[in-house]
C-alpha positions in Angstrom: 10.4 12.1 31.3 13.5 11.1 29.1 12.3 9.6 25.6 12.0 6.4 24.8 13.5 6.2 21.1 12.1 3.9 18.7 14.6 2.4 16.0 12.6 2.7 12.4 9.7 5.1 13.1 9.3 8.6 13.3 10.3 10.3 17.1 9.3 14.1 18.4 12.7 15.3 19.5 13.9 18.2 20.6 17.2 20.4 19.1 19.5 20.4 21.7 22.7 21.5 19.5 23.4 23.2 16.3 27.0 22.6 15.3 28.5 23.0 11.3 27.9 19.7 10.3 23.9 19.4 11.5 21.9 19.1 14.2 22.0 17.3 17.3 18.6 16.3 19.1 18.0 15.4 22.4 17.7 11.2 22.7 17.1 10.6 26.5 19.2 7.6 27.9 20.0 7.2 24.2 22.1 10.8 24.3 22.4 13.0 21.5 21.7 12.1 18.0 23.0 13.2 15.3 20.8 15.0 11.6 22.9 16.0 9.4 23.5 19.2 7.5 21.8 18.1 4.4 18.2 16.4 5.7 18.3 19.4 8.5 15.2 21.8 7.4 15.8 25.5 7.3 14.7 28.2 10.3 15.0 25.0 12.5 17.1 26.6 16.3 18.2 25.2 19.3 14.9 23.9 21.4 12.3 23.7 18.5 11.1 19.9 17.8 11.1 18.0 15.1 8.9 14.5 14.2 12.2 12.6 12.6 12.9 9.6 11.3 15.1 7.2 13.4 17.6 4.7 12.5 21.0 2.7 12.7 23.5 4.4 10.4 26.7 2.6 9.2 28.5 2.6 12.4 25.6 1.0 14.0 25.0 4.9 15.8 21.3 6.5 16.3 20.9 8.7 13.2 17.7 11.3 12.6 16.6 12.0 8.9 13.7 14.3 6.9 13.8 11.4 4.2 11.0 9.3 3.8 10.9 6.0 4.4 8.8 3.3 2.2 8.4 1.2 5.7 8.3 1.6 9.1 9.4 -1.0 11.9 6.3 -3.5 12.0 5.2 -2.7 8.1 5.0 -4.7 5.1 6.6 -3.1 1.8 7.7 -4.3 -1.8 11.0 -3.2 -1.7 14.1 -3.6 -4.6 17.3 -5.6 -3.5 20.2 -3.1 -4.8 23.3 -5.2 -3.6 24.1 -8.6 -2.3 27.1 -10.2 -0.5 28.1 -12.9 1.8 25.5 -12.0 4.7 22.5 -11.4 2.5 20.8 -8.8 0.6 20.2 -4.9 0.8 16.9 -2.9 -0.1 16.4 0.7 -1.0 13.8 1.8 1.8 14.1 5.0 0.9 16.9 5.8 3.2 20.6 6.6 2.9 21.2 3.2 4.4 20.0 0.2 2.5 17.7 -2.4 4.7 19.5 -5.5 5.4 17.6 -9.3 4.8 20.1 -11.9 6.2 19.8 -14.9 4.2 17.9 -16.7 6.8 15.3 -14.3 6.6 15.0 -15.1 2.6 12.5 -17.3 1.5 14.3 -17.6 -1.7 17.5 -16.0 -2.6 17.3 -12.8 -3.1 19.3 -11.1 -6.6 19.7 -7.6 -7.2 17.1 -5.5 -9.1 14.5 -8.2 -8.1 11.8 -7.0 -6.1 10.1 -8.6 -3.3 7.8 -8.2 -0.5 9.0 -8.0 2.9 8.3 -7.2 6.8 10.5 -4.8 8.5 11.3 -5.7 12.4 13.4 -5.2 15.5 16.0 -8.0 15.5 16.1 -9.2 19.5 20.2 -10.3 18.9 21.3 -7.4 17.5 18.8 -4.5 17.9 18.5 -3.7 14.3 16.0 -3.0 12.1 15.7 -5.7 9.3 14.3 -6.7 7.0 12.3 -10.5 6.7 10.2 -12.3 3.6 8.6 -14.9 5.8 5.9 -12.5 5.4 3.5 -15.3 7.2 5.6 -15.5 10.3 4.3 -11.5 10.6 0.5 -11.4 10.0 -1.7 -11.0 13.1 -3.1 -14.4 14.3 -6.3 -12.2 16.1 -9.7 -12.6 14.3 -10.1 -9.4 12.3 -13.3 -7.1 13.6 -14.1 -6.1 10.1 -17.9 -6.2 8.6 -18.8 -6.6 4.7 -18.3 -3.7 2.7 -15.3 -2.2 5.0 -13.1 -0.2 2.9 -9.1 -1.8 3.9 -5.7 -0.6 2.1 -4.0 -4.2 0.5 -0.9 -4.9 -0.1 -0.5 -7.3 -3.4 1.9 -9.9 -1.9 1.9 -13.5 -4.0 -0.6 -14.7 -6.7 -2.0 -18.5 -6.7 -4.2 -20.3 -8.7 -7.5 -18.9 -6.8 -6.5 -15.4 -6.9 -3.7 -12.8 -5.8 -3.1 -13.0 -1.3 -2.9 -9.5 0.3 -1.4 -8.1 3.5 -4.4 -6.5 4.8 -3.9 -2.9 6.9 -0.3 -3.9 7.2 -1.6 -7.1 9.4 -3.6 -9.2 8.0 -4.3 -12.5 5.5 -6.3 -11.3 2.7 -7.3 -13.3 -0.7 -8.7 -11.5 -3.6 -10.4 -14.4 -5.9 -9.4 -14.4 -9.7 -13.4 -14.1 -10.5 -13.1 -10.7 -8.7 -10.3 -9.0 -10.5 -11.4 -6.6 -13.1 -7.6 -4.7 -13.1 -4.1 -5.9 -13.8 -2.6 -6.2 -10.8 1.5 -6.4 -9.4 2.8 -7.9 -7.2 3.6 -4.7 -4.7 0.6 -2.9 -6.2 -0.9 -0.8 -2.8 -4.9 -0.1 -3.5 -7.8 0.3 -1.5 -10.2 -3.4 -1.3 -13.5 -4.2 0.2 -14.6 -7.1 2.7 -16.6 -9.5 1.6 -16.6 -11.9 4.3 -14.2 -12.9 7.3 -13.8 -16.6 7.5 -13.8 -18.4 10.9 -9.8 -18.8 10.6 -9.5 -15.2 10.5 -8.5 -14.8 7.0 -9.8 -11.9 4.9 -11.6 -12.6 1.4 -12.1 -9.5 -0.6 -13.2 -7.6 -3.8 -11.4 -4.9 -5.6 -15.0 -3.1 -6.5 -17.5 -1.9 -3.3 -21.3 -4.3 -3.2 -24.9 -3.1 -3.9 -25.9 0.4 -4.2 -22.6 1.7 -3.8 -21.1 -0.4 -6.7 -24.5 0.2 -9.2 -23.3 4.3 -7.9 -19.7 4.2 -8.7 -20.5 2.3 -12.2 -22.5 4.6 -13.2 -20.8 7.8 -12.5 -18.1 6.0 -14.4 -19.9 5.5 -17.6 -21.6 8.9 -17.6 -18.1 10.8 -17.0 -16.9 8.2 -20.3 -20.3 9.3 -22.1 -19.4 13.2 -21.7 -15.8 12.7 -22.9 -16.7 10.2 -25.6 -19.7 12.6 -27.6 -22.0 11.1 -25.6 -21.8 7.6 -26.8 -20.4 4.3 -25.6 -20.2 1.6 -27.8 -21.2 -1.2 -25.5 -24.1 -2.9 -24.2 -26.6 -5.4 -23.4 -25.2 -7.5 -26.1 -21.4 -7.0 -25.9 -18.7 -9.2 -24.7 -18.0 -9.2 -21.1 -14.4 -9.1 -21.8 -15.0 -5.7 -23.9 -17.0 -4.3 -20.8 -13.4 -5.6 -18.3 -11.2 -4.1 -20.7 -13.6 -0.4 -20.6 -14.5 0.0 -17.0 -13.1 -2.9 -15.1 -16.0 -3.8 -13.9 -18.1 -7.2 -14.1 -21.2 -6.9 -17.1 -23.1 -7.9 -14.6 -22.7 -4.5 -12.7 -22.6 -2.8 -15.9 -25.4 -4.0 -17.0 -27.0 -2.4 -13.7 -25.2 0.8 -13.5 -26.9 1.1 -17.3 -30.5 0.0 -16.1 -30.1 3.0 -13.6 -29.0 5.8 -15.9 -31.9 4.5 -18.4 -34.5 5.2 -14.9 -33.2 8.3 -14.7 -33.7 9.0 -18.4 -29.8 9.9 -18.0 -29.1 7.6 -21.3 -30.7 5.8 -24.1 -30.5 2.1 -24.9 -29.7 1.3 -28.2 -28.8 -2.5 -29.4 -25.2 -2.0 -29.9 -24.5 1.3 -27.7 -25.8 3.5 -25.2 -26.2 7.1 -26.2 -26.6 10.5 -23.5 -30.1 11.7 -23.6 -30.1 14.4 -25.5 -31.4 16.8 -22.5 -28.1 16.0 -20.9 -25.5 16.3 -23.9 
């Protein structure tokens, strides 16, 4: 069965030719295409197969590469625009060729060295891969099957004035409320999130810490790992500014404050007014 090659992902093809310049790799209907010399990894002969990246070089030809993409066909990335000219803009993706963005695929126009979130995609006209920041025309419309407390990978894509949206496992509407966020975040940032409900239109909101035991867990481990490299003290507690507790731990003091009721039940820590000290057992 010949093999069906797919422009901007990876592809298992066979070597079919060695020649001085590279490798050539068997493309089905699409023929031979070419890896050169330089990405062509060493001990590699004539019928081994190779998982390689696939792509449109200049001359609009199938090229393979060992380089790494920061996006595949169908993914959302935050990618830098290094050039711009009369037909739009250009953005390091990791490859020797930049990604194109035709200006009608700009929401605003793009300027080199700016940075912005984008969707890469088969164009239908042309049959190239390129680049689009009408990141909404992308997102899945399907209701999303998660439950609370699902662990998802975000993508920090536009801040408002109730929070930051995300792109949600490279498919989805996510909003992380300002109330939430206990980090600095970027735009472009990628970091692991939590459900905390799916609303009926199939948009995601979510929280940057996990709910429950897990959170009152992960607090705590957190300020007994600061207690053993701070001599056993911290210099926070009941009384001290939630702002203070943000800035330490980037957590809420209200999950402090129950990571600390914990540790004391477990006679892991002392309470004083202004700090909390290791028990002594434990130092």
């Amino acid at each position: 069965m010949a093999n069906i090659i797919k422009i901007g992902e990876y592809n298992r093809l066979a070597v079919c030719k060695k020649v001085d310049f590279g490798i050539y790799l068997d493309g089905g209907d699409e023929g031979e295409i070419l890896m050169p010399r330089k990405y062509v990894p060493d001990g590699l002969e004539e019928g081994d197969t190779i998982n390689a990246f696939v792509y449109l070089d200049q001359e609009e030809r199938l090229v393979a590469t060992m380089e790494t993409p920061k996006m595949l066909a169908g993914e959302f990335a935050c990618l830098e625009c290094t050039w711009v000219n009369e037909y739009g803009a250009f953005l390091d993706w990791g490859v020797t060729k930049d990604l194109f963005c035709p200006f009608r695929e700009q929401k605003s126009k793009m300027r080199k060295g700016g940075r912005y979130i984008v969707h890469a995609f088969i164009d239908k006209e042309s049959y190239r891969l390129v680049a689009s920041a009408k990141i909404e025309r992308f997102l899945d419309k399907r209701h999303p099957s998660y439950s609370p407390g699902d662990t998802v990978r975000v993508l920090v894509w536009q801040q408002t004035d109730l929070g930051y949206k995300v792109i949600v496992d490279n498919k989805y509407y996510g909003l992380i409320y300002r109330n939430e966020i206990y980090r600095h975040l970027d735009i472009g940032d990628v970091l692991p999130a939590f459900v905390s409900v799916v609303r009926d239109d199939g948009k995601i909101d979510l929280t940057l810490q996990p709910t429950g035991k897990r959170l009152k867990d992960d607090v705590a481990e957190m300020i007994l790992s600061y207690l053993y490299d701070n001599d056993g003290i911290c210099a926070l507690g009941d009384k001290s500014d939630a702002e203070e507790i943000k800035e330490c731990f980037h957590v809420s003091k209200k999950a402090f404050k129950r990571a600390v009721g914990d540790l004391y039940k477990r006679r892991l820590i002392t309470i004083e007014p202004t700090c909390i000290r290791l028990s002594e057992e434990k130092k």
